[in-house]
N, C-alpha and C positions, 0 to 999 in steps of 0.2 A: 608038529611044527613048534618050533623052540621060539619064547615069546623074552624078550628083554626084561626084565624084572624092572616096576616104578621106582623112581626116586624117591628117597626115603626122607629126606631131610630138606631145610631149606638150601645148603650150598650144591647137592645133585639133582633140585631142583634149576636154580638157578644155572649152573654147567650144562644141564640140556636144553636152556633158553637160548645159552650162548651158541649151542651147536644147532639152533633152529637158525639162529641170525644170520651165524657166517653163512649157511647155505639160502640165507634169501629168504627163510619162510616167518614173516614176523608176526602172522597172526597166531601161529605156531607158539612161537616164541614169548608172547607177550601171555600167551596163556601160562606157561612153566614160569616166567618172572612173578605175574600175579598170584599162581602158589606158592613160589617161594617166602613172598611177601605176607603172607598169608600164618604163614608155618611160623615163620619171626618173624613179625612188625617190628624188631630193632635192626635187620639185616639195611642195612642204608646201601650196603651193592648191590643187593637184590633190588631193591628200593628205587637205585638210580637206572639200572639195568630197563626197568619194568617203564620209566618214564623215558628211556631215548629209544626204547621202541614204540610208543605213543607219538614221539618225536619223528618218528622214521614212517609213520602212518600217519604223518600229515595233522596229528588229533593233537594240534601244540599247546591250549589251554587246559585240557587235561596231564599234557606231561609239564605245565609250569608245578599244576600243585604238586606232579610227584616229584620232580628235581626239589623242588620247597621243603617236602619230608625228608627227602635223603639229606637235603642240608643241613634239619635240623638235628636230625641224628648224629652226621658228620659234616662242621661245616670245614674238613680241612681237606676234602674233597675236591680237586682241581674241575674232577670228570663233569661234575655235579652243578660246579658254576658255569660250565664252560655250556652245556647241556640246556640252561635256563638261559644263559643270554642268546644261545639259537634259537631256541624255544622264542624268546620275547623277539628276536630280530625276524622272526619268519611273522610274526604278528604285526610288524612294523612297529613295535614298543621301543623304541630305538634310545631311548635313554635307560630306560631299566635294562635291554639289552647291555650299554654300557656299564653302569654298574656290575654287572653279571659276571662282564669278561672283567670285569678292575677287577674282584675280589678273585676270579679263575686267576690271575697274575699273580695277585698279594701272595697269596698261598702258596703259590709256583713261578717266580719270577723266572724263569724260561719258557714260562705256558704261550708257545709261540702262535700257536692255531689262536687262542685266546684273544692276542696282542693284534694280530691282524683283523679278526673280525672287530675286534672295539676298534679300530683303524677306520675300517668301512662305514661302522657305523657314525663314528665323530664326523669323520667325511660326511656323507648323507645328511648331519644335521648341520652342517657349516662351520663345526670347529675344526676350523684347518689344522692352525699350530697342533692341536693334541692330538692328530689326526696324524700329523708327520711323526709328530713324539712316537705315537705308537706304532705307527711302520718300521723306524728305524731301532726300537727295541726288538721287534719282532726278527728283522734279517739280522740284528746280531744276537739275539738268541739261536735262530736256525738259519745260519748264511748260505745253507748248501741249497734253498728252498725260494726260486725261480719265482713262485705265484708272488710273493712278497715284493720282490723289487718291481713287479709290473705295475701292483698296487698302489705303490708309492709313485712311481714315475709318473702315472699316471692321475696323479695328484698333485705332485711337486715340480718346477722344472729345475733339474738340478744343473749345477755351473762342473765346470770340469777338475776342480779340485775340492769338491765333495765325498768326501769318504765311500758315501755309499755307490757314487760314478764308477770311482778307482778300483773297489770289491767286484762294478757289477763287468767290468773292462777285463777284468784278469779270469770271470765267471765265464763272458763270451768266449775266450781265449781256448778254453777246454770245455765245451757245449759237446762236444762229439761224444764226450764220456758217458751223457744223462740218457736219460731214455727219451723218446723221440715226443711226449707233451710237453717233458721239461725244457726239450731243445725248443721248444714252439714256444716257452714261456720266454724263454732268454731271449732269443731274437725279438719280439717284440716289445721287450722291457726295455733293452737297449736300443731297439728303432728307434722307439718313443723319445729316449733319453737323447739322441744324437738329433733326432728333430729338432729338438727344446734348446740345442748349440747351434744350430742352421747348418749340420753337415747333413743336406739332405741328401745326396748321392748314396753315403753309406749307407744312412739313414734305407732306405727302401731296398737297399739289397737286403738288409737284416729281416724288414716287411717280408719282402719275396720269400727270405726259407723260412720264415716263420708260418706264412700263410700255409706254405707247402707240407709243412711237417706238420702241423695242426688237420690240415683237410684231410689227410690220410686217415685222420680217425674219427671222423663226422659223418656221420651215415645222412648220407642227401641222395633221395631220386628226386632226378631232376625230371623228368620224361613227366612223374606225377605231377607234381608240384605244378609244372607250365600247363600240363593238361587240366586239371583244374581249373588253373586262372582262364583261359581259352575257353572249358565249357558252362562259365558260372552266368556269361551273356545272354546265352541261350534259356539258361532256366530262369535267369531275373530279369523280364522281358518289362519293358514301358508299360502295359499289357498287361500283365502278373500281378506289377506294382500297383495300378490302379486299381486295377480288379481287388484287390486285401485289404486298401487303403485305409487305415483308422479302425483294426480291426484291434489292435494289440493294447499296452497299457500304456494309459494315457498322460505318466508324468512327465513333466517338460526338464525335469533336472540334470536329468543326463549330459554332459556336453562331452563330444567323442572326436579328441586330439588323434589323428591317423596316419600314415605313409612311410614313408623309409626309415628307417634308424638313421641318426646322424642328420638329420632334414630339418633342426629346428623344435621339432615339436617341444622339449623340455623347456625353451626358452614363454613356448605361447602359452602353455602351462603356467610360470612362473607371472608370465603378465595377470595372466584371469587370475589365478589362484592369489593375488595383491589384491584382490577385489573383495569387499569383504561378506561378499552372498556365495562366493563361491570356496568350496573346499576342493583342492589339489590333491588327488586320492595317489597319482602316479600310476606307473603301469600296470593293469589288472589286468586277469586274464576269465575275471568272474563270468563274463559273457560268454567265453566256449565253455565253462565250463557247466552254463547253465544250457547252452547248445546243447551239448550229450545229455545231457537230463533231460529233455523236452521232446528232442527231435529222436525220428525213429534211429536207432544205430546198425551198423552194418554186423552181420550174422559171424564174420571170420574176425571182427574185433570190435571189442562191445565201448572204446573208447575213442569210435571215430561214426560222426554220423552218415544216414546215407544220403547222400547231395541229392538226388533225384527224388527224395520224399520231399524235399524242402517245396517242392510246387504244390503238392497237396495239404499242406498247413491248413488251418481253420480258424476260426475265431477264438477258437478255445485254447490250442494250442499257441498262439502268438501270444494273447494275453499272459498266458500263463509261463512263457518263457520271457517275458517284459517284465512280471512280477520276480519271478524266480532270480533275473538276473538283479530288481532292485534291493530284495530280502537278501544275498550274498554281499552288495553290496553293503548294507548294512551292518549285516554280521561280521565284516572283516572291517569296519571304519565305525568307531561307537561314537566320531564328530557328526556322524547322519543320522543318528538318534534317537529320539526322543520320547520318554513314556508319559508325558505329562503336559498339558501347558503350559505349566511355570516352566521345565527342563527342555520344551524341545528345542531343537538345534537351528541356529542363527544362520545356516546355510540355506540356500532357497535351489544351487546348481553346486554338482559335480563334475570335475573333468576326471575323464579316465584315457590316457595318452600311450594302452600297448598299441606301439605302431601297425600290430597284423589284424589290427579289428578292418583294415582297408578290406581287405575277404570276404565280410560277414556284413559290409557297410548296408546292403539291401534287403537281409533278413533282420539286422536290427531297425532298418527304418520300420519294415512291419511291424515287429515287434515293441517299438518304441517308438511311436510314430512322432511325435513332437520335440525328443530329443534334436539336436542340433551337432552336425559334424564338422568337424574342422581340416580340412587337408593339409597338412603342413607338407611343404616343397622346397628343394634346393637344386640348382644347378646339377645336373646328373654326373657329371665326371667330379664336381667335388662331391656329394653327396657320397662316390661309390669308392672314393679315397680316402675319404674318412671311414668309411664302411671298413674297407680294407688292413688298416691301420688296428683295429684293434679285436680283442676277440671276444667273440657276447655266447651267453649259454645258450640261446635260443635263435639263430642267426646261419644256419648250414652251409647257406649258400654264396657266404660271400667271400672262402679263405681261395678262390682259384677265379681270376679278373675274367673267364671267358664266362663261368657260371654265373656271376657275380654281375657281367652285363647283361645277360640274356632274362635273368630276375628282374632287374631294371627295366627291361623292355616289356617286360607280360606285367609288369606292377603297373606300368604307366599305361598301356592298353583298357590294362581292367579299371584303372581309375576314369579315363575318360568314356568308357561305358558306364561306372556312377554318375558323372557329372549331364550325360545326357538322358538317364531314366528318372534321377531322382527327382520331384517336385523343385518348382523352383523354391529357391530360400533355405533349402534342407540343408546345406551344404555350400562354405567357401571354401576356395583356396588359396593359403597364403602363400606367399614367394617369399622364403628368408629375406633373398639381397633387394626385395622390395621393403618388406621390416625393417631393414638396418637403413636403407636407405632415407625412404619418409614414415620416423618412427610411429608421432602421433596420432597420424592422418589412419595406420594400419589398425593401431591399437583400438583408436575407435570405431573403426569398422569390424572388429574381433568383439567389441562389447554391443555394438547394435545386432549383431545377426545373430549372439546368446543373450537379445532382450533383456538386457546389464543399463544401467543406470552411468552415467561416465562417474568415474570416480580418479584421482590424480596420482593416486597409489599406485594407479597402475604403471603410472612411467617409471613410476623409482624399485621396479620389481625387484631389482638389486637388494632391497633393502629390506628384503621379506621374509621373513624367520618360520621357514619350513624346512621336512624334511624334504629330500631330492636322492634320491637312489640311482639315478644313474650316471653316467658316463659324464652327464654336462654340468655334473655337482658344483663345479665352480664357477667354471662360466657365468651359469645363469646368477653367479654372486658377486658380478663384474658389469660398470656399466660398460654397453653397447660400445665395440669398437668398428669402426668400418673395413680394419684390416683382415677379421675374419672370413670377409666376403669371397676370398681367393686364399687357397694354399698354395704352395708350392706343388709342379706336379713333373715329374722324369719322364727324361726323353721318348718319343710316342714310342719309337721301335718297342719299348719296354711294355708299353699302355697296349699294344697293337691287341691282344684277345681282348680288353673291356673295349676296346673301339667296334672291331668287330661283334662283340654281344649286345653291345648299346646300340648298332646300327646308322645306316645316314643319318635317320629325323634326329637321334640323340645326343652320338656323337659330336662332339665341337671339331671346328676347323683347328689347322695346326697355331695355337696361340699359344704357345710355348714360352716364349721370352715375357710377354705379356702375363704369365702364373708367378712366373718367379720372384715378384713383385714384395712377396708377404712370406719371409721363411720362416718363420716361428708365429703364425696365427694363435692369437683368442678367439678358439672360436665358443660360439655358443647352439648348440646342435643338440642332437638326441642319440 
C-alpha cells in the first residue's frame, strides 16, 4: 500500500491544513497549521492560518493571540485584521472588534466583509452615524452583495433619493440573475426599504418572495419541533416541580427575558439593564449549552439531550447544571467577575433575553430556583409580522405564515402550561402595548418582581450606553413612541395561512382599516 510522503517544510505544511479546511476537518487542520508554525515561527500565513482555525473552533481567545502574532509579523495583512475583529466580535469585545475591522480597511480600503462587520458592530454599540458610514463604504466597495444593503436598511430608513435606494431599485430589477439566498437578501432589503416610504402593498410582496426563497433553504421539522412543545407538559408536571423544588443552585442573579423574537423583550432589557445592579448580557445561549453538558444526551447525537431523562434529574445534577450555566456565564461576561473584594463586580443581577430559553423555562426553574423570569408579549399577528419581516440565523420557522402560525400557537400553549405549574412570583408577563401604554406603572412592576430597588434611570433607558446586538439596536435608543403599538398589516386574503395557524383563540377579528393606522412604525421589539 502506497503511503503519501509528510510534508517537508513549513508552506506543505501549511497546504495540507488548507486541504484539511476546505474539506471540513479543522482539528485536522489546525494540527498541520501548528507544524507549520512550528517549522518557521516567522511564517505569519501559516501563523494567521493556525488562528481562523482556532476561530472556526469556537476557541476565540486563543486565535486573538494567534491573529496578534501574524500581525506582528505582518501587520499589512488584510486576512489577519479582519480574523481578530471576528475573533473580538464573537467575544462581544465590540470596540476592539472595531478597531480590528478599521485597520482590516486601512490596509485594504475595499475590505468589504471588514466594513460591514465594523457596521454591525458600531450599530450594536449605538454609533449610528459611523455605523451608516461604514454600510455605505461597504456596498460601494462590493455593490453586487445583497447582505450589505439589508444591513443597512435595516438600520437606516432611507428617502427615495438616496443613492443607496436608487443601486438597491435597479439591484431588485435583475434579482432573478443571483442565486436564490441572494434573491432572499434583495427582497427583504428592499421590503424593508419600501416599508420605511409607507409603500406597504409593495412592500410585502417583496416579504412574500423573500420569505419563500429563504425557507427553501432552512432545514425545519416542524412535526418535531410542535411534538416537543406538546410533550414537555407531561414531563414538567405541578408534581415534578414540587417534588425538585430548591434542589439546584441557589443564586438569585439570573433574570431570564423570554418568548417570541420581535415581543419586546430588547426593550425590557434596556429598561433593567439602566439600572445600575444589573448587567444586560443579551442573547446567550450559555444555558443549552450547559444543558448538553449536564443532562444525559441522546445515543444517535451527542449534541441534543434526552427530554425524557430530564424527570429523573437529582440534586446533584440540577445544582450542577445552575452552576455550570453560572461559571459560562461568567467566562463569556468578565463585568460578572470578580477575584477580589476590592475588584468584584458592582452587579448584584443579570438579564439573559434568548427568547428560546421559554422551552427550558421549567428545568431552569430547577436548576436556578430563585432566578426570576420575565415573559415578554405582543399582540400575536404583530408580533408574527414582524417575525416575518425579517430574517434571524436562529429562527426556521417563521419565513412560510402557515408554519410561522402554528409556532405561535404551541409557543403560547406551552407558555400557559409555565405560567400554571410555576410557583407563584417565579414568573410575569409583560404586554408590550400595556408597556407603552402605562410606562412607569410597568417598569415598576418589572423592578419589584427582580427584587430592584426603584431607580429613575430606568425611564430614560433611551439614554443608556450599552451594547445591543439585535434587531431593536435603535429603537431601544429612541424614547417610547405609541405608534409602534400597531403596523401596518395586508389584506387577510394574504394573512389567510398565519390566520389559519394562529387559530380562533389567536387570530384577531377582520380590523384591517383599524392597522393601517401607523405605516412606517418605531417599533421597539426583539
Amino acid at each position: 500500500m502506497k503511503h503519501e510522503p509528510q510534508p517537508a517544510n513549513s508552506s506543505e505544511w501549511r497546504a495540507a491544513g488548507d486541504a484539511c479546511a476546505a474539506r471540513g476537518d479543522f482539528a485536522a487542520a489546525l494540527q498541520c497549521f501548528d507544524t507549520a508554525r512550528t517549522l518557521d515561527p516567522t511564517d505569519a500565513g501559516a501563523i494567521e492560518r493556525y488562528a481562523a482555525t482556532l476561530a472556526a473552533l469556537n476557541r476565540f481567545p486563543e486565535a486573538v493571540a494567534g491573529f496578534r502574532q501574524a500581525i506582528a509579523l505582518d501587520p499589512h495583512n488584510k486576512d489577519s485584521h479582519h480574523g481578530l475583529g471576528w475573533s473580538y466580535e464573537q467575544m462581544h469585545r465590540l470596540e476592539q472588534a472595531v478597531s480590528a475591522y478599521h485597520e482590516a480597511a486601512r490596509v485594504s480600503p475595499n475590505a468589504d466583509g471588514s466594513l460591514n462587520n465594523m457596521g454591525n458592530c458600531l450599530q450594536a454599540l449605538g454609533r449610528f452615524d459611523e455605523a451608516h458610514e461604514a454600510y455605505r463604504r461597504a456596498i460601494a466597495a462590493a455593490p453586487q452583495v445583497p447582505l450589505y444593503y439589508r444591513n443597512f436598511v435595516q438600520s437606516k430608513r432611507l428617502t427615495i433619493d438616496d443613492p443607496v435606494f436608487l443601486v438597491l431599485e435597479q439591484f431588485v430589477a435583475h434579482a432573478d440573475s443571483l442565486s436564490q439566498a441572494n434573491q432572499a437578501e434583495i427582497h427583504f432589503a428592499y421590503g424593508q426599504a419600501l416599508s420605511d416610504l409607507g409603500r406597504n402593498d409593495e412592500s410585502f410582496a417583496h416579504f412574500l418572495k423573500g420569505n419563500a426563497l429563504h425557507r427553501a433553504g432552512v432545514p425545519y421539522n416542524e412535526a418535531e419541533t410542535l411534538g416537543l412543545f406538546k410533550h414537555l407538559p407531561d414531563l414538567m408536571t405541578s408534581e415534578m416541580l414540587a417534588r425538585k423544588q430548591g434542589l439546584g443552585e441557589p443564586s438569585a442573579a439570573p433574570i431570564f427575558i423570554l418568548g417570541m423574537p420581535r415581543s419586546g423583550s430588547t426593550l425590557i432589557e434596556q429598561i433593567l439593564a439602566s439600572h445600575p445592579q444589573v448587567f444586560g448580557a443579551g442573547e446567550r445561549t450559555e444555558f443549552a449549552e450547559a444543558l448538553v453538558n449536564c443532562i444525559r444526551r441522546t445515543s444517535d447525537d451527542p449534541l441534543r439531550i434526552d427530554i425524557d431523562a430530564m424527570q429523573g434529574v437529582d440534586a446533584t445534577q440540577l445544582g450542577a447544571l445552575g452552576a455550570d450555566y453560572l461559571h459560562r456565564m461568567r467566562d463569556a461576561q468578565p463585568e460578572l467577575q470578580g477575584g477580589s473584594p476590592d475588584n468584584a463586580p458592582h452587579y448584584t443581577h443579570f438579564t439573559d433575553k434568548y427568547p428560546f430559553n421559554f422551552i427550558n423555562i421549567g428545568l431552569i426553574h430547577l436548576a436556578l430556583p430563585n432566578a426570576r423570569f420575565i415573559h415578554s408579549k405582543r399582540a400575536p399577528l404583530q408580533t408574527c409580522l414582524s417575525v416575518f419581516s425579517r430574517i434571524f440565523h436562529d429562527v426556521p420557522f417563521s419565513y412560510d405564515l402557515g408554519e410561522l402560525g402554528r409556532y405561535y400557537r404551541a409557543y403560547d400553549a406551552l407558555m400557559q402550561h409555565w405560567q400554571r405549574v410555576l410557583p407563584e412570583g417565579v414568573m410575569i408577563e409583560v404586554e408590550y402595548e400595556d408597556l407603552v401604554e402605562d410606562f412607569e406603572t410597568n417598569v415598576r412592576r418589572l423592578l419589584a418582581h427582580c427584587r430592584l430597588d426603584w431607580d429613575d434611570r430606568c425611564l430614560a433607558f433611551h439614554q443608556t450606553t450599552r451594547r445591543v446586538s439585535t434587531a431593536s439596536a435603535a429603537q431601544v435608543r429612541r424614547p417610547l413612541y405609541k405608534s409602534s403599538l400597531r403596523r401596518w398589516q395586508p389584506e387577510r386574503t394574504l394573512l389567510q395561512p398565519l390566520l389559519d395557524g394562529l387559530g380562533p383563540q389567536l387570530a384577531p377579528a377582520d380590523d384591517h382599516t383599524e392597522c393601517e393606522t401607523a405605516t412606517a412604525p418605531t417599533d421597539h421589539k426583539s
